[in-house]
C-alpha positions in Angstrom: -13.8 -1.5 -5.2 -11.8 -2.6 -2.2 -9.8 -0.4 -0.5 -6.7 -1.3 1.3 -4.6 0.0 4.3 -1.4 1.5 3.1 1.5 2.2 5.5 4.3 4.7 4.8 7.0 4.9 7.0 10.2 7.4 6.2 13.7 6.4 6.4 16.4 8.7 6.7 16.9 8.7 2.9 14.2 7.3 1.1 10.1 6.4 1.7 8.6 2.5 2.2 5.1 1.7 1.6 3.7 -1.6 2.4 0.0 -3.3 2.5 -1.1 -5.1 5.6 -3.6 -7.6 3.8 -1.2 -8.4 0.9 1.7 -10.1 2.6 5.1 -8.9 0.2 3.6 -5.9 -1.1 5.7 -3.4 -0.5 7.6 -0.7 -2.3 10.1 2.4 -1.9 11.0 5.7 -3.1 13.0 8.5 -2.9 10.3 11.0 -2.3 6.4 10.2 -0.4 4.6 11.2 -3.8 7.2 8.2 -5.7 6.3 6.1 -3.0 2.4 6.6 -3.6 2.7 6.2 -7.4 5.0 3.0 -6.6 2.2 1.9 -4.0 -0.3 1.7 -6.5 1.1 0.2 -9.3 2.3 -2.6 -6.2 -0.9 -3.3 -5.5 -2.5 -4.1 -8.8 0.3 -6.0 -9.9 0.2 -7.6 -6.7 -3.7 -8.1 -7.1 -3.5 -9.4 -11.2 -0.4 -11.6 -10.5 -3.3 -13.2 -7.7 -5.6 -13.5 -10.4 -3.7 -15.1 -12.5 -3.1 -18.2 -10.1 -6.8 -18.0 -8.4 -5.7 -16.8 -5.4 -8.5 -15.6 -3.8 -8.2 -11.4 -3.1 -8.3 -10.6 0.6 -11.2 -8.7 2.3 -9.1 -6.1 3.7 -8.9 -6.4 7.4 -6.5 -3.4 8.3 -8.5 -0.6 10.7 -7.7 2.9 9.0 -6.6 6.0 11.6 -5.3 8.0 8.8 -6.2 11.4 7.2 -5.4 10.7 3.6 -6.7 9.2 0.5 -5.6 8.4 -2.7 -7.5 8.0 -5.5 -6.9 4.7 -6.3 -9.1 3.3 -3.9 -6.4 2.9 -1.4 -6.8 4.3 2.1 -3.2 5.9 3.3 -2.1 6.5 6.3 1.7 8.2 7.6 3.2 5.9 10.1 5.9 7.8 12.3 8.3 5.8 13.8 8.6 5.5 17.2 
């Protein structure tokens, strides 16, 4: 199973997620456990909708600093903004 870098980043109102290796997968929420279920469900309809056209799936890439882990298979990580 491959396991891909998530970023989370929260906005004044709501949560973003997004995926480093899969350019336009991305999702929000209202709350950071939304966002993670949202996050998931991105990613493997992100990763079916590449099946479907043979788009070959990414080896992820993304280096992981984070302290979390979902059980998905995807590595998360918070990203504070600066």
């Amino acid at each position: 199973m491959r396991r891909f870098a998530v970023v989370f980043e929260k906005a004044e109102s709501n949560w973003a997620a997004y995926v480093p290796d899969l350019p336009g997968c991305i999702t929000t929420g209202s709350t950071l456990k939304e966002t993670k279920h949202n996050i998931r469900e991105a990613i493997e309809l992100h990763l079916e909708a590449m099946r479907e056209v043979e788009e070959p799936i990414p080896v992820p890439t993304a280096s992981i600093h984070g302290r979390d882990s979902i059980s998905s298979g995807t590595v998360v990580r918070n990203q504070p903004k600066c």
